[in-house]
C-alpha positions as CSV (number, residue, x, y, z in Angstrom):
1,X,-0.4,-75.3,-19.4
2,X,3.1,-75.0,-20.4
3,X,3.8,-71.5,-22.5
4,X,6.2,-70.9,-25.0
5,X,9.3,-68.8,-23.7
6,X,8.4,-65.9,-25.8
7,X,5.3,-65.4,-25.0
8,X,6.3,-66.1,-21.6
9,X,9.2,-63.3,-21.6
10,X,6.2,-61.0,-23.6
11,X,3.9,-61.4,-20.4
12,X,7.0,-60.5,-18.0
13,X,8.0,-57.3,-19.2
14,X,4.4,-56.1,-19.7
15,X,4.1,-56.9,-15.8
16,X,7.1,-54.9,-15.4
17,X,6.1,-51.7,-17.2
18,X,2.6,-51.6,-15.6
19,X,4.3,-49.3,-12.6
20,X,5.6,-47.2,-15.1
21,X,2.5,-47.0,-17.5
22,X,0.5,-46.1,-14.7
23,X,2.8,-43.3,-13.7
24,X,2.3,-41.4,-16.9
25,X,-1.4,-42.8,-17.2
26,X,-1.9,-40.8,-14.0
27,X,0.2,-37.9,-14.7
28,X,-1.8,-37.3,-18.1
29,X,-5.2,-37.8,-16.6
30,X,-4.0,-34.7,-13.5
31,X,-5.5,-32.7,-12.8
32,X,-9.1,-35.1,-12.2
33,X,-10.7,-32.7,-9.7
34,X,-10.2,-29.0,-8.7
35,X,-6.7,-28.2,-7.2
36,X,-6.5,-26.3,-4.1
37,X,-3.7,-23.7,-3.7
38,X,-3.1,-22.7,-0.3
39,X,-1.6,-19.5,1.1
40,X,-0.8,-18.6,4.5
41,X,-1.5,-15.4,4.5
42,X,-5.2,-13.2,3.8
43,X,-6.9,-12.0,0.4
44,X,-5.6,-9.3,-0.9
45,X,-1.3,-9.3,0.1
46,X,1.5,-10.3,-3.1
47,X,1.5,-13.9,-1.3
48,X,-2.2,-14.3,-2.4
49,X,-2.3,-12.0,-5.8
50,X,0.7,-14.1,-6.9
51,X,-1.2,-17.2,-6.0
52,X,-4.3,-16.4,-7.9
53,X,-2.4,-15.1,-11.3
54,X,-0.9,-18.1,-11.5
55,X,-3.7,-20.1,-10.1
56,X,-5.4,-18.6,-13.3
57,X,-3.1,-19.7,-15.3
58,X,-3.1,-23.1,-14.5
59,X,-6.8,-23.3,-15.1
60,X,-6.9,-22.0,-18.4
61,X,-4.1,-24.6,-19.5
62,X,-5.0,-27.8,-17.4
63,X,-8.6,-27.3,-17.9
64,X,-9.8,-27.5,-14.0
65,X,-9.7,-24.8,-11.5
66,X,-7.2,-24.3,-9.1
67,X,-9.1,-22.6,-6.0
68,X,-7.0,-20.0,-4.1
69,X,-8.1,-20.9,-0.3
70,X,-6.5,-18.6,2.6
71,X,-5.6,-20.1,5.4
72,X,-3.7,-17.2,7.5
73,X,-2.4,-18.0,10.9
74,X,0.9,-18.6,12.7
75,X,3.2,-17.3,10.4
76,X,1.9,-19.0,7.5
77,X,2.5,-22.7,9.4
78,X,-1.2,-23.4,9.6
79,X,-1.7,-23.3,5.5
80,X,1.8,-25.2,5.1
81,X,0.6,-28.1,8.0
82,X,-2.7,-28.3,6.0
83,X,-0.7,-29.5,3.1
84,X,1.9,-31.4,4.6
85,X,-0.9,-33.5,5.7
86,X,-2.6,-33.7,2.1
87,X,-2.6,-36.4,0.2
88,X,0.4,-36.3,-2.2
89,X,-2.1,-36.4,-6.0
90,X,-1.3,-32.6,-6.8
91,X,-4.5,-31.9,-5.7
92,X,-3.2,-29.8,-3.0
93,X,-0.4,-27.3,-3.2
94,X,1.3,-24.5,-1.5
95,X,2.1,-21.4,-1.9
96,X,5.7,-20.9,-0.5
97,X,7.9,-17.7,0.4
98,X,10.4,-16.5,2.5
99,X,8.1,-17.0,5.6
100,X,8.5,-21.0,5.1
101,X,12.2,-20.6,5.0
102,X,12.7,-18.1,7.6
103,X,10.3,-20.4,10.2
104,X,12.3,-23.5,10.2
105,X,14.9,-21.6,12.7
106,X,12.3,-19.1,14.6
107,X,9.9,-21.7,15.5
108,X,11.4,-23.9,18.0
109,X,8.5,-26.3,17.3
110,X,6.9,-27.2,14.0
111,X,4.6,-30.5,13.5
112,X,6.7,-30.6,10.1
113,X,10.5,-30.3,8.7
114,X,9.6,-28.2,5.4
115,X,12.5,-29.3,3.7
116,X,11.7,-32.9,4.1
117,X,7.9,-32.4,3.5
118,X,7.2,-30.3,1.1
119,X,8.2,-31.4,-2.1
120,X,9.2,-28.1,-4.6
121,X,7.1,-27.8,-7.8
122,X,8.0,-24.6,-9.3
123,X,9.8,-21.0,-8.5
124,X,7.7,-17.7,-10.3
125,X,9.3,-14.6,-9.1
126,X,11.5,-12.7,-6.7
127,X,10.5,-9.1,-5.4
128,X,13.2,-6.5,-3.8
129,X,12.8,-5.0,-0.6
130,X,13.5,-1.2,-0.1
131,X,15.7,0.3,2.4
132,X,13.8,3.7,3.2
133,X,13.9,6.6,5.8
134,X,11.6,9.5,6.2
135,X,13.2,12.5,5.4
136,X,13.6,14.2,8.4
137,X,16.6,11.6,8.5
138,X,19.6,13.5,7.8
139,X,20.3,11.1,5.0
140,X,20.7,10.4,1.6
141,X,22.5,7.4,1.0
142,X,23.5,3.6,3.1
143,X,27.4,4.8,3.7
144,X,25.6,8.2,5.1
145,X,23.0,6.0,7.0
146,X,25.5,3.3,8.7
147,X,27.6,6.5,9.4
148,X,24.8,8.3,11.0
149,X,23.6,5.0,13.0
150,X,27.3,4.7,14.3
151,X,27.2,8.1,15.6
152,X,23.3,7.7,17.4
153,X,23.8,3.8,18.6
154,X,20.8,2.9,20.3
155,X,19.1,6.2,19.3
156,X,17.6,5.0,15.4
157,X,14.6,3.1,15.4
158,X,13.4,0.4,12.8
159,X,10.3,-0.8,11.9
160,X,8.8,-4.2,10.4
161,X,5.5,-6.0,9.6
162,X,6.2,-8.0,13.0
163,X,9.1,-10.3,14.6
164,X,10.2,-12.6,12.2
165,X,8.4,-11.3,9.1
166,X,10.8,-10.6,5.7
167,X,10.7,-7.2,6.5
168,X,12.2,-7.9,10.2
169,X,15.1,-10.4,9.2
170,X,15.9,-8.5,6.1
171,X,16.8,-5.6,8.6
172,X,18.3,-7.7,10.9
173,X,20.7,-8.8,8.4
174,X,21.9,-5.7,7.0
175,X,22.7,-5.2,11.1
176,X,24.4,-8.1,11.4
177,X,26.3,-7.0,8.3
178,X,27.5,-3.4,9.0
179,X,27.6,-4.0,12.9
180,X,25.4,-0.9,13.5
181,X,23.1,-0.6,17.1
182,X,19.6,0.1,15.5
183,X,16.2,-0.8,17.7
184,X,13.7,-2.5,16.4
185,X,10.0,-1.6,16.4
186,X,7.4,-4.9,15.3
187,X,4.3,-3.9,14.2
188,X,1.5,-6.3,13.5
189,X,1.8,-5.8,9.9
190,X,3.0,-3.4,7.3
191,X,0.5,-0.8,7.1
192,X,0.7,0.4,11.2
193,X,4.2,0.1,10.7
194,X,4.5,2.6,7.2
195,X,2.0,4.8,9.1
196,X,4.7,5.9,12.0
197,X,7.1,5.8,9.6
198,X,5.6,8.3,7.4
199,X,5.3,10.2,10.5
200,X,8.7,9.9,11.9
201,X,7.4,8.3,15.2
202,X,10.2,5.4,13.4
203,X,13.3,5.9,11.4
204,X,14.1,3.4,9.1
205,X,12.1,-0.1,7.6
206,X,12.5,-2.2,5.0
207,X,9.8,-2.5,3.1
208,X,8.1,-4.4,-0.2
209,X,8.3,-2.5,-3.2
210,X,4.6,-2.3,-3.8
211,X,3.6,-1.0,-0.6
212,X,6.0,2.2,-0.5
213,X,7.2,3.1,-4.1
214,X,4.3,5.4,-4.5
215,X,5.0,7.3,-1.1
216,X,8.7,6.9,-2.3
217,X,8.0,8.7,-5.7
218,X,6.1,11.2,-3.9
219,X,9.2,12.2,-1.7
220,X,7.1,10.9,1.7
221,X,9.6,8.8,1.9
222,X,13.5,8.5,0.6
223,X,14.8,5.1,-0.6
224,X,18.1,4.2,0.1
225,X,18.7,1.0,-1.9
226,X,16.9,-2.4,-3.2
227,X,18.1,-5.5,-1.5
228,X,18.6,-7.0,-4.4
229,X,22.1,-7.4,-6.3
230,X,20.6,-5.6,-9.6
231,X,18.4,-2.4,-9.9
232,X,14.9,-2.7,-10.1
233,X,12.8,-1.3,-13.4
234,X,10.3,-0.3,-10.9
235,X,13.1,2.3,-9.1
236,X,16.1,2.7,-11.5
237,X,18.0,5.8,-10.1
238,X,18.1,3.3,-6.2
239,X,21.0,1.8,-6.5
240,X,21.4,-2.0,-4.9
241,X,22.4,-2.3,-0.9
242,X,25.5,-4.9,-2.6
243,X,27.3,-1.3,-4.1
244,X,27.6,-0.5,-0.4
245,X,27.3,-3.6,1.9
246,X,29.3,-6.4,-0.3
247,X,27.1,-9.8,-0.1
248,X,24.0,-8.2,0.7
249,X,21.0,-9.8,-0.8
250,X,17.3,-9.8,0.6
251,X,14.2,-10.8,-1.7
252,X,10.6,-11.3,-0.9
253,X,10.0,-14.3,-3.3
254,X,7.2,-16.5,-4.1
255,X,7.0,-20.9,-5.2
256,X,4.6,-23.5,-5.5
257,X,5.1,-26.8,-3.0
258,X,3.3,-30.1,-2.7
259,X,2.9,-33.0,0.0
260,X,6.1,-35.1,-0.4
261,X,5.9,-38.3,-2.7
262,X,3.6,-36.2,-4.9
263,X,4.3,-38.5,-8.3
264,X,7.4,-36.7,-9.7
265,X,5.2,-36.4,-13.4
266,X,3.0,-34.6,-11.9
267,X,5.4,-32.1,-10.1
268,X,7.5,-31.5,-13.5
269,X,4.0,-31.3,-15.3
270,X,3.6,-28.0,-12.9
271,X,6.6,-27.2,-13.4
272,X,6.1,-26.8,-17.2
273,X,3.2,-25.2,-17.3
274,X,4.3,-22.5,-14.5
275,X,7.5,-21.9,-16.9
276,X,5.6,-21.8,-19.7
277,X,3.6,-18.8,-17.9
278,X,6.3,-16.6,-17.3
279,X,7.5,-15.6,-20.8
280,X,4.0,-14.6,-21.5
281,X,3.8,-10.9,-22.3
282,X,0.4,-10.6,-19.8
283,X,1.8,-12.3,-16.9
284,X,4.9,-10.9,-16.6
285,X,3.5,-7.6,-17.0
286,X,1.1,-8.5,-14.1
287,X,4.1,-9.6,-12.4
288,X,6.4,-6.2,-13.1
289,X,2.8,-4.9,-11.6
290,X,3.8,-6.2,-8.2
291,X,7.3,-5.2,-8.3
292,X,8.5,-8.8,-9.2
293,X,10.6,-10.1,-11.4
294,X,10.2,-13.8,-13.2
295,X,12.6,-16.7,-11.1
296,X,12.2,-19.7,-13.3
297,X,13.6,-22.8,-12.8
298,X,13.7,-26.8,-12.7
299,X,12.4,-28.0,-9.0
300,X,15.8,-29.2,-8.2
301,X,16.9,-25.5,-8.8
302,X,13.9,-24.4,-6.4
303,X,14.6,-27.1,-3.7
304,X,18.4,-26.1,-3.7
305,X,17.5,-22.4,-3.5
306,X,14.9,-22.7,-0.4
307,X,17.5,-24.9,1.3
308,X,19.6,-22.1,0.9
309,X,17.1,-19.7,2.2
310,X,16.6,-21.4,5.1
311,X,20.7,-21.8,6.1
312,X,20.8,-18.6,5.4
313,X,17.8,-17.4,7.6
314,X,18.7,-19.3,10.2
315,X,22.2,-17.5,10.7
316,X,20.2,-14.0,11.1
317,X,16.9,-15.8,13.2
318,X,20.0,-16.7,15.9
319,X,21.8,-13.2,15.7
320,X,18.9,-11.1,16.3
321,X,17.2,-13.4,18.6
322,X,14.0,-13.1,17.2
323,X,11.1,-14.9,18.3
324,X,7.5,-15.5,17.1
325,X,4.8,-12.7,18.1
């Protein structure tokens, strides 16, 4: 049966929106299941308390949960493989930070290239590090420190949460920076490594916010500066490590990723509802709670900044040497 053109042309272009009808068809019905959120590290760290704030979140406005599930091991590579190999429906998503970034250079071997499969969703905040000394340190200030670690080379230790680790590079850099000889002391994670310095068996670390500011505002320890480029509410009177070291910038900071080809409705969907999270009086209290500030931002913005991340990274990972514990 012959049919008329216009009906004809009619049938055509219906055929030819299907792809995008079922697009948004799908992007509306997400989420259709629980979402898990994975995180490399264990219960209990900022990686994991950030993840289940805003895994909170999500629930309340999308109307399934979204399951924080730890999957801690090999520098956070076992929880980003897991999702890498996910199917790409939102229904799996990770929880990145500086650990992703920092990896693509100190691992000479990954079963993935994070750029190329993780897919970003949505930035939520950035947290400064502290430069801190115990007090014994004959210091009060970084042009006193870099003067006193000239004069000792070799002699100053520094600690860090273990080779590789924020902490470590973020160090590392502000070596590479102001050319000074300081050693460096891993420890298998933050805590052994604030006991000895706290006791002076170590000299110097940089450290998370939220695990030293109350040992810093009881004089245990003296900060020096925040690695970020602007003050922190949390320590007003430190002043940035930029005032002394000009380009400095180090932040602990905290995403969401999905498998790549995750439906790019569903990706800005997340997106949206993670930005519409971080104006909200509660969360951002919760958020100034962990020493973070809110880092909003369109997933191009977070792709372009984690590529940056991971140049950047990659320049300190070769000058130090570093490799995995």
């Amino acid at each position: 049966m012959k049919l008329p053109r216009r009906k004809f042309l009619h049938l055509v272009a219906g055929v030819g929106a299907l792809p995008v009808f079922s697009l948004i068809a799908r992007a509306q019905a997400y989420p259709s299941r629980p979402v898990r959120v994975i995180v490399g590290f264990p219960a209990g760290g900022g990686t994991d308390l950030t993840a289940r704030l805003i895994g909170q979140w999500l629930s309340d406005r999308l109307g399934r949960p979204f399951i924080i599930e730890n999957r801690p091991g090999a520098g956070s590579n076992i929880a980003t493989e897991a999702v890498v190999r996910a199917p790409p429906d939102g229904h799996t998503l990770l929880l990145v930070n500086p650990t992703n970034a920092i990896n693509a250079t100190l691992y000479d071997k990954l079963n993935f290239n994070f750029i190329r499969d993780i897919a970003p969703v949505a930035s939520i905040m950035r947290v400064p590090l502290v430069m801190e000394v115990n007090p014994s340190v004959p210091v009060k200030s970084v042009p006193e420190f870099i003067a006193y670690a000239r004069a000792n080379a070799g002699k100053i230790s520094m600690a860090s949460a273990g080779n590789g680790t924020p902490l470590h590079v973020s160090g590392e850099l502000f070596k590479m920076m102001t050319g000074i000889d300081i050693v460096h002391v891993p420890y298998r994670g933050t805590g052994p490594a604030l006991i000895d310095l706290l006791g002076g068996q170590v000299q110097v670390m940089f450290d998370a916010m939220p695990a030293s500011i109350e040992y810093i505002r009881a004089g245990k320890l003296r900060a020096l500066a925040v690695t970020t480029t602007m003050r922190s509410e949390a320590l007003p009177d430190i002043p940035p490590m930029s005032d002394f070291v000009p380009g400095y910038e180090a932040s602990t900071w905290f995403g969401i990723g999905a498998p790549r080809n995750t439906d790019a409705e569903i990706i800005d969907k997340l997106n949206q509802e993670v930005n519409a999270a971080l104006p909200d009086p509660k969360i951002r209290s919760q958020l100034a709670a962990l020493g973070g500030t809110v880092f909003a931002g369109a997933p191009a913005d977070f792709g372009k900044f984690i590529a940056e991340e991971i140049e950047k990274w990659a320049k300190v990972v070769r000058f130090s040497g570093a490799k995995p514990d």
